[in-house]
ZAMARGU-4260 file (C-alpha; in steps of 0.2 Angstrom, whole numbers, plus 5000, padded with zeros to 4 digits):
<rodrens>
0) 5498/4422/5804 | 5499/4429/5786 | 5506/4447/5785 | 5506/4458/5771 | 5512/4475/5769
5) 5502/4491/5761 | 5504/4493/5741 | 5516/4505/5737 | 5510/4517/5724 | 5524/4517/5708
10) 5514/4531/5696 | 5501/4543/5701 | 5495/4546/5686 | 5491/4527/5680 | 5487/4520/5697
15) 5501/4508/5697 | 5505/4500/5712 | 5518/4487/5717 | 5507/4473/5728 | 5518/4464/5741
20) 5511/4446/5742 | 5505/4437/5756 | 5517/4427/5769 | 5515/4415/5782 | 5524/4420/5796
25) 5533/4406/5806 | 5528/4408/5826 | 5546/4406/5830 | 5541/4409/5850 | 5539/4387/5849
30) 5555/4384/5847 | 5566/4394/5859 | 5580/4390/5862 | 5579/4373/5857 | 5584/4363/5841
35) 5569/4363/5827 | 5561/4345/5824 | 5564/4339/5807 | 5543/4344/5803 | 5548/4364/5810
40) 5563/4363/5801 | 5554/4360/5781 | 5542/4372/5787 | 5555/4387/5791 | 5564/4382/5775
45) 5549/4383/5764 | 5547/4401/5773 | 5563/4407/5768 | 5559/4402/5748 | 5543/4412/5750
50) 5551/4425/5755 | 5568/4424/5744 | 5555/4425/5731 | 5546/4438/5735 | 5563/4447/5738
55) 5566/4443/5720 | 5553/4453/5715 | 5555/4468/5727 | 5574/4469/5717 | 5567/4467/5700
60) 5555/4481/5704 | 5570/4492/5712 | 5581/4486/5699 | 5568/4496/5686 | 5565/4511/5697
65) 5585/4512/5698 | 5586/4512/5680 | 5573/4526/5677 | 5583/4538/5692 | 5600/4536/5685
70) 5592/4542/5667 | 5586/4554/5676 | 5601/4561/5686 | 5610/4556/5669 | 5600/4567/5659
75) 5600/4582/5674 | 5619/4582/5675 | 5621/4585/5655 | 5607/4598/5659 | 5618/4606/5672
80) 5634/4604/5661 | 5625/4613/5648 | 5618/4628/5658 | 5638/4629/5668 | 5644/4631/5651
85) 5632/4644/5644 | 5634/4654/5662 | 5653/4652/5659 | 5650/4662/5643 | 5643/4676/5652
90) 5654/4676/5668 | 5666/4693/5671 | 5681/4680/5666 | 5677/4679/5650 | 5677/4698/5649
95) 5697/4698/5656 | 5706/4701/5639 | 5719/4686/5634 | 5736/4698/5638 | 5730/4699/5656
100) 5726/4679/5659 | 5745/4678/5652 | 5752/4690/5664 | 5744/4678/5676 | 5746/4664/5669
105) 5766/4669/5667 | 5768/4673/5687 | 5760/4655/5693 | 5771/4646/5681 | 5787/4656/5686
110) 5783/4656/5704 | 5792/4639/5707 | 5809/4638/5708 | 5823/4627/5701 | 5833/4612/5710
115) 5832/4610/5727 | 5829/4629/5725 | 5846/4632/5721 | 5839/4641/5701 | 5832/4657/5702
120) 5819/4652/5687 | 5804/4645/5688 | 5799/4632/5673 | 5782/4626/5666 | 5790/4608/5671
125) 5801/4602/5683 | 5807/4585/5685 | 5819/4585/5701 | 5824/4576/5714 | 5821/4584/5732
130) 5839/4582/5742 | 5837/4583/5759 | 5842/4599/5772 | 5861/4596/5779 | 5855/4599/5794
135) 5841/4588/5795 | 5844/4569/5803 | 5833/4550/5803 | 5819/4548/5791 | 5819/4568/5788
140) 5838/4565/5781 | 5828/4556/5765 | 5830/4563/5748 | 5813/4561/5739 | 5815/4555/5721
145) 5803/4558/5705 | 5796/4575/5711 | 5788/4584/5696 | 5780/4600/5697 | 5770/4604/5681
150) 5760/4621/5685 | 5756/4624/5665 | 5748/4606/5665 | 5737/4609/5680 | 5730/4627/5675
155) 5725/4618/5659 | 5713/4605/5670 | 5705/4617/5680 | 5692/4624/5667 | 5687/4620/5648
160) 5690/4639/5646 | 5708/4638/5656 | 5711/4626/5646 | 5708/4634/5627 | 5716/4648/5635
165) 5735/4641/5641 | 5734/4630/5626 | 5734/4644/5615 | 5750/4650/5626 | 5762/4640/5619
170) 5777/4651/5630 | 5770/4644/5643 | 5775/4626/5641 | 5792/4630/5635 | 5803/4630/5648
175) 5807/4612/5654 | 5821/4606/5669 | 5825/4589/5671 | 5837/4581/5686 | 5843/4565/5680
180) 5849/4560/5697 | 5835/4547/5705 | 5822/4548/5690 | 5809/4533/5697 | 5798/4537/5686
185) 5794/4538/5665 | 5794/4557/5660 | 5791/4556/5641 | 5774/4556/5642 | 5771/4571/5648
190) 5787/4580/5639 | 5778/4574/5623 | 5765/4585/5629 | 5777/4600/5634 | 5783/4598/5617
195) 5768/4599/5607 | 5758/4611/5615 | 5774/4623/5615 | 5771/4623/5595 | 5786/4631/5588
200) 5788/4641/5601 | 5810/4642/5608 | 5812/4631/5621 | 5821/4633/5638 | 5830/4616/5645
205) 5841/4616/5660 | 5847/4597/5662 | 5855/4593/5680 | 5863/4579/5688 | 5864/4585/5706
210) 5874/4568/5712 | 5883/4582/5720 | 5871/4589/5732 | 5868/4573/5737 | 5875/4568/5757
215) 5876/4550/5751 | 5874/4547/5734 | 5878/4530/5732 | 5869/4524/5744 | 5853/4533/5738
220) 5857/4527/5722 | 5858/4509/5727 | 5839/4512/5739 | 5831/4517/5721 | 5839/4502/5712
225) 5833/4489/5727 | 5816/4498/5724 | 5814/4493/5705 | 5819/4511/5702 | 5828/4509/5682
230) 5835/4528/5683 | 5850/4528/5672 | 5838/4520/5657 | 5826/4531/5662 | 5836/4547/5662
235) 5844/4541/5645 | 5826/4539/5639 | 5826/4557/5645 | 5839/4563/5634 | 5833/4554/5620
240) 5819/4566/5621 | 5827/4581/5626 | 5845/4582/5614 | 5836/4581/5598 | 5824/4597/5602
245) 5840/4608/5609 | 5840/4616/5591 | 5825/4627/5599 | 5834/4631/5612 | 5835/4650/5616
250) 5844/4645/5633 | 5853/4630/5639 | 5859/4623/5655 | 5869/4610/5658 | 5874/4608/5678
255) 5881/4590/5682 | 5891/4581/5691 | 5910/4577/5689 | 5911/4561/5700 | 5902/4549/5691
260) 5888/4557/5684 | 5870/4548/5681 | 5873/4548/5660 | 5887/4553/5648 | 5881/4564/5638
265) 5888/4558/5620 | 5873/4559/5612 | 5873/4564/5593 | 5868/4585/5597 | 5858/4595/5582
270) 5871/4601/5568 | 5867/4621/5574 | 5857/4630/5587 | 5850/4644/5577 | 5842/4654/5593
275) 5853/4648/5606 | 5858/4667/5614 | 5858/4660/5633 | 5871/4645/5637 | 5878/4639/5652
280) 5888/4626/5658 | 5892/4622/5676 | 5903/4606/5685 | 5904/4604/5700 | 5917/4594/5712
285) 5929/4582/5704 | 5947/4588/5694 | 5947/4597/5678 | 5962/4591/5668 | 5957/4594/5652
290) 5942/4605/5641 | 5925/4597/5641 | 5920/4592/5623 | 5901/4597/5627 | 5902/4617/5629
295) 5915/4617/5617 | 5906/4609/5602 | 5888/4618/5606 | 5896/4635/5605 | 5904/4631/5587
300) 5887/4628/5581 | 5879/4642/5591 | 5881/4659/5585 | 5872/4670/5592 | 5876/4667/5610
305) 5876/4685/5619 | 5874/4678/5639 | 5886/4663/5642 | 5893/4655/5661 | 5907/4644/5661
310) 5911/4637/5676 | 5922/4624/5670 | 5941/4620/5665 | 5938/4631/5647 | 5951/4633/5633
315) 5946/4648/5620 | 5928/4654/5620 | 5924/4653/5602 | 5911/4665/5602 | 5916/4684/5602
320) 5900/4693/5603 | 5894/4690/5622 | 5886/4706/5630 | 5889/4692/5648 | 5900/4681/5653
325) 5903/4673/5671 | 5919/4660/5671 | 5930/4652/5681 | 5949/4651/5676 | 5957/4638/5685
330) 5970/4634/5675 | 5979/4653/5677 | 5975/4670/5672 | 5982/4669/5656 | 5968/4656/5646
335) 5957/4670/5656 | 5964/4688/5651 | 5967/4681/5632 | 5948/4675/5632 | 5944/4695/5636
340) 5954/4703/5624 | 5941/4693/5611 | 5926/4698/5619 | 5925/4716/5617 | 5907/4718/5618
345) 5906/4714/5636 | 5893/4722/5647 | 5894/4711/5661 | 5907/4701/5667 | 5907/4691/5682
350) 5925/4681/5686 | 5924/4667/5700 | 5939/4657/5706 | 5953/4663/5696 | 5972/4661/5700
355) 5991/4665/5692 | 6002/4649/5688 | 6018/4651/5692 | 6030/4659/5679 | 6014/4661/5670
360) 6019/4678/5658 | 6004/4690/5658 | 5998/4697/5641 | 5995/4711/5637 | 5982/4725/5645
365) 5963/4721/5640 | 5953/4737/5639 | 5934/4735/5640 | 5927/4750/5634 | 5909/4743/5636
370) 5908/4733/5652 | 5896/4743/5663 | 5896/4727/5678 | 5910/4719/5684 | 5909/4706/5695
375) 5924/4699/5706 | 5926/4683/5720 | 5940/4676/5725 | 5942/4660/5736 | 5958/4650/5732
380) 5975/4651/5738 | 5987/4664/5730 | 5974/4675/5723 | 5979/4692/5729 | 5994/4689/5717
385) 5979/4688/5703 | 5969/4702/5709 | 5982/4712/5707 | 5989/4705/5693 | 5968/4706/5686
390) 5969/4724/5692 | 5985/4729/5684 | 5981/4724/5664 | 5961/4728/5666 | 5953/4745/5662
395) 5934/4749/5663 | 5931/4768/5656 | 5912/4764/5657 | 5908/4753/5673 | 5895/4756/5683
400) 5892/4740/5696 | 5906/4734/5704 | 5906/4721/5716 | 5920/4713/5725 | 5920/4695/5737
405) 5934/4690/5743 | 5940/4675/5757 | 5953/4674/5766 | 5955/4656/5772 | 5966/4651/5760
410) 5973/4667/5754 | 5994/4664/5758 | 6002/4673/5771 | 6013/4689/5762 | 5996/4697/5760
415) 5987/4700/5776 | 5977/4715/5766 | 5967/4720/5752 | 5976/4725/5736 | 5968/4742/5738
420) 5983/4749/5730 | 5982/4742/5713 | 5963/4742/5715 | 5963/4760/5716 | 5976/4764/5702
425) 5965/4751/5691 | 5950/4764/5693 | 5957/4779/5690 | 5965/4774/5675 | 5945/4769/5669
430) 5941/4786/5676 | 5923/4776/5676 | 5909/4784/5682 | 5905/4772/5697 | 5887/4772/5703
435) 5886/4756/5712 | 5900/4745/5724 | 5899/4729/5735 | 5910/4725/5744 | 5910/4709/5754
440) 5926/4705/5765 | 5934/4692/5776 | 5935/4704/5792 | 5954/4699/5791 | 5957/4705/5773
445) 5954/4722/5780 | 5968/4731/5794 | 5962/4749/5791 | 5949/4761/5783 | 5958/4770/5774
450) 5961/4759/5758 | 5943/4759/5754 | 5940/4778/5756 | 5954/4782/5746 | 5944/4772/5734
455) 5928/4781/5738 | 5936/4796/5735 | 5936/4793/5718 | 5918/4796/5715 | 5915/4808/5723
460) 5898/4813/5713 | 5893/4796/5705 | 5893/4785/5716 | 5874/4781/5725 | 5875/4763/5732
465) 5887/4755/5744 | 5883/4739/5752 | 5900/4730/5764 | 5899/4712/5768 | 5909/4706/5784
470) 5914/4687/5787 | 5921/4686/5806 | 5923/4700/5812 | 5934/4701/5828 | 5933/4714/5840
475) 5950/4723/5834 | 5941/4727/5818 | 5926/4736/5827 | 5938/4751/5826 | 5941/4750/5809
480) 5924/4747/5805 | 5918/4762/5818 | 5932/4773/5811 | 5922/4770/5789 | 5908/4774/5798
485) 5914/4791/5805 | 5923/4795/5788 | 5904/4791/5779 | 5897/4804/5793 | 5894/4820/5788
490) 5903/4834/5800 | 5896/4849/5807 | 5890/4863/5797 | 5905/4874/5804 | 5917/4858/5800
495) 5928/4860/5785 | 5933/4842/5783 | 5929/4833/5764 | 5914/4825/5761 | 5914/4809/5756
500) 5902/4801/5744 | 5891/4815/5746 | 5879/4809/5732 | 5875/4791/5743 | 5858/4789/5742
505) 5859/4769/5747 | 5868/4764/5763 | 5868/4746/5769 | 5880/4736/5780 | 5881/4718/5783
510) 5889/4706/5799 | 5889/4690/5798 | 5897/4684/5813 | 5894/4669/5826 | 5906/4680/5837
515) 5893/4691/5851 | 5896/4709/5843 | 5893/4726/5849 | 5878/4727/5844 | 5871/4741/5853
520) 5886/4752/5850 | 5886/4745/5830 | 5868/4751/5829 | 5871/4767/5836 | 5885/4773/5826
525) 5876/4765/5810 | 5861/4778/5813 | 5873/4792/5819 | 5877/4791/5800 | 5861/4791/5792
530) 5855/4806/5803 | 5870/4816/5796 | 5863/4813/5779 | 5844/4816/5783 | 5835/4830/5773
535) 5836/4840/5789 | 5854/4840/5787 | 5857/4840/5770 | 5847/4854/5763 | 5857/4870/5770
540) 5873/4861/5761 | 5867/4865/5743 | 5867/4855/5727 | 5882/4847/5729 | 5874/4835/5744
545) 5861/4820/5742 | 5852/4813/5756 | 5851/4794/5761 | 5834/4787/5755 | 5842/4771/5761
550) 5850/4763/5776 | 5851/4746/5783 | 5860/4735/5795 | 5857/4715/5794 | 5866/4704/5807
555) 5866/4685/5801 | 5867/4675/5818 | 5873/4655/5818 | 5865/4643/5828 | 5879/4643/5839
560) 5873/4662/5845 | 5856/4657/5846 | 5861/4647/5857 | 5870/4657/5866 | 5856/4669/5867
565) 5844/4657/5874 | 5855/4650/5888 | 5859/4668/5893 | 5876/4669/5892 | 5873/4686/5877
570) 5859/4696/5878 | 5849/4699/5864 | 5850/4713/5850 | 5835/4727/5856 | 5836/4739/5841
575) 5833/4759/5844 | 5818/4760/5838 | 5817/4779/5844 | 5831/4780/5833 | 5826/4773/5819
580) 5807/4780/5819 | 5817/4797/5820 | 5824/4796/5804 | 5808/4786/5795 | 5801/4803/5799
585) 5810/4812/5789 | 5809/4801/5773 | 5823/4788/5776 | 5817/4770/5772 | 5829/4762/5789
590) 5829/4745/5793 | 5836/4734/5808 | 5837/4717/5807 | 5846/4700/5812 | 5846/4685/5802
595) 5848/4666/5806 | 5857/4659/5793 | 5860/4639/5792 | 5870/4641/5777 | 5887/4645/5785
600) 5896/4640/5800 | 5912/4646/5809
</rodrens>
């Protein structure tokens, strides 16, 4: 029986209508189950061409209706471009002056962090390699190669308006750190873009190879090369781009890797660095024997330099106008004490892993009269013999930070103590007006108190921050710990005993221990302390007392005394909150607290 559908109407206003033809349905019912005979079959065949046709013209009629609605929808989303636009022009955004969408821009931009975490700065770009946590084991062990975080370039595809705004910010694409350990990928592209968009704005670059993070790095190094990962041509490509553009540099940093590193770095460097005020230069592992040709060769051509680090077999410092310097001196106090004596502009100083030769001669004393920071850690054998011999030659008439790390594991076995001795005269020679000390100890560096008070008894009106550091400590030093703490308490009105350090204002006191220590008892006498020194207490002694604004006790707990912890064999620390909301009543900002710190293991 013929069947045909009801027109379907195309355009009201013309009347046109798509007319379906007529079609010969084929009574299928006849044929069953069973195979067609040869006359059914040409009749069901010349069925399906009918209606094959007539499908034709159903698609070349939908195949024009298609054509009109995509112009349409076309032509609507240029519309709705157009009126976004137009409304962007009014929106409250565009009413936020440019200085405030920079402040914001800045804090995105600097909210990353550097390798691995390990930099305190955060760049526009950041090409790294994520090394894996220590602790971690199986496939969560597994660096990840090729990372790049580019927040600059991604602000500047959010919006038409975002982008004409961070492209007229050209700080913000100045700052550039590239990891040339497991590069898998091309960066030149976008540091071309880094490049142009910063204009002729100083650049920042911080250039790693941290091989030396790495668990395994051979054996990661060999995965990326099975994987058609070309990183060495790649981070040679890399410097290509980035040596020729260090004449912009206002700081550079160079962290590498000593034990075969990714790419030597003899590339031809520019002949000056005009703006370089910030350089530093950082090896890590592997013997120095002899001066790297690098540092040495940038700071001839680099004038200006007023911040540099150094952590690196050094022979002379060639630059005599530094307001900061951080160094190592590996190879004896002397190369150390001599590069002081040029710099006489110091304001910060910060000296790591120093030593004395034997037979070395020391020079002559080095007097800084414009150091304000200074900056001491000590972790090799033989080194009290170079504090004191540091301590001896150095004076400081203007320092105001002090801060002092020192280890014990491999200090040698005359000096069971702390050189208080030559640490005390070395101060009051400077008769420096001390406001700030740290002092962060190796529990067995320190067999009594009364080393560091004689210290402390120096400033008796400048000093207002003092923060102590103990490593390990055992439970014979819990006496010498409670007996500072008893020294630092203020007495009795009717007690006529010194006062000492009666212009503190900042207390705080760290343990870092995977020993169960008396915590109850630690808390308590901590607290004891800052309630002698509330306002309560302090205000019917005059002038010539401050009170503590600050006090705080941290307890960084291993996993080993979580552990403990958790199968009950220590109880856990219950602060005295009583206590502590006692003295937050009368002004005191006091804080509690334990810490669990993977990054150091007994």
């Amino acid at each position: 029986m013929p069947t045909r559908p009801p027109p379907t109407l195309l355009c009201n206003r013309c009347q046109r209508a798509f007319e379906p033809r007529e079609l010969r349905d084929y009574p299928y019912a006849k044929i069953g189950r069973g195979v067609p005979s040869e006359v059914e079959g040409t009749q069901i065949l010349n069925a399906m061409e009918a209606e094959e046709a007539e499908m034709q013209r159903y698609d070349e009629e939908l195949g024009k209706l298609r054509g009109i609605v995509e112009k349409l929808e076309s032509e609507r989303t240029a519309l709705q471009e157009s009126i976004s636009r137009k409304r962007g022009l009014l929106s409250a955004s565009r009413k936020i002056p440019q200085e405030v969408w920079d402040i914001i821009f800045k804090e995105v931009v600097e909210s990353g962090t550097g390798y691995s975490g390990y930099s305190g700065i955060g760049y526009s770009l950041r090409l790294h390699y994520e090394h894996p946590d220590y602790y971690l084991e199986g496939e969560d062990a597994d660096g990840q190669p090729g990372q790049v975080e580019a927040p600059t370039h991604v602000l500047s595809q959010v919006s038409s308006h975002w982008r004409q705004l961070v492209h007229s910010m050209p700080h913000l694409w100045s700052s550039i750190s590239v990891d040339l350990f497991g590069l898998e990928m091309d960066p030149c592209p976008i540091l071309e873009i880094y490049f142009r968009n910063s204009g002729s704005y100083h650049l920042t670059f911080e250039i790693l190879d941290t091989r030396w993070l790495s668990r395994n790095p051979d054996d990661e190094l060999m995965e990326l090369t099975e994987n058609g990962c070309a990183y060495k041509m790649l981070a040679h490509r890399v410097l290509t781009k980035l040596v020729p553009k260090m004449d912009r540099c206002k700081r550079l940093q160079f962290s590498l890797s000593d034990d075969g590193g990714i790419c030597r770095l003899d590339y031809p460097l520019p002949p000056s660095f005009p703006i370089l005020e910030h350089f530093t230069y950082k090896k890590y592992y592997g013997e120095p024997t002899e001066p790297d040709w690098l540092p040495d060769r940038i700071l001839h051509a680099a004038e200006g330099v007023k911040d540099m680090t150094i952590l690196r077999y050094f022979d002379t410092i060639p630059v005599t106008n530094l307001t900061s310097l951080t160094i190592t001196s590996e190879q004896g106090l002397r190369p150390l004490l001599n590069a002081l004596t040029m710099c006489t502009q110091l304001v910060t100083l910060a000296i790591h892993s120093f030593e004395v030769r034997s037979g070395e001669m020391i020079p002559v004393p080095v007097e800084l009269f414009s150091l304000r920071s200074l900056f001491i850690t000590s972790e090799y054998a033989g080194e009290p013999l170079a504090l004191i011999a540091l301590f001896s030659v150095l004076t400081v008439p203007s320092l105001i930070t002090l801060k002092l790390r020192a280890s014990s594991s491999h200090w040698v076995e005359e000096y069971s103590d702390w050189p208080w001795q030559t640490l005390y005269d070395m101060l009051r020679r400077s008769s420096c007006p001390l406001q700030e000390l740290l002092f962060s100890t190796e529990a067995g560096l320190v067999s009594d108190h009364q080393g560091l008070i004689q210290v402390l008894g120096l400033f008796p009106q400048s000093l207002k921050r003092l923060r102590i550091e103990i490593y390990h400590p055992r439970p014979l030093f819990m006496d010498v710990l409670y007996n500072l703490l008893d020294a630092l308490t203020f007495p009795t009105s009717s007690s006529e005993r010194a006062l000492v350090l009666p212009r503190l204002e900042v207390f705080s006191l760290w343990m870092m221990s995977n020993a169960d220590l008396p915590r109850p008892e630690l808390a308590r006498r901590v607290l004891d302390m800052g309630e002698s020194r509330t306002r309560h207490r302090t205000w019917q002694m005059g002038d010539r007392v401050s009170s503590l604004s600050s006090l705080s006790l941290v307890i960084h707990k291993t996993r080993y005394l979580i552990q403990k912890e958790a199968e009950a064999r220590v109880p856990p620390f219950v602060p005295p909150l009583m206590h502590i909301r006692r003295l937050t009543a009368t002004g005191m900002a006091c804080t509690m607290e334990e810490r669990i710190d993977h990054t150091w293991e007994e």
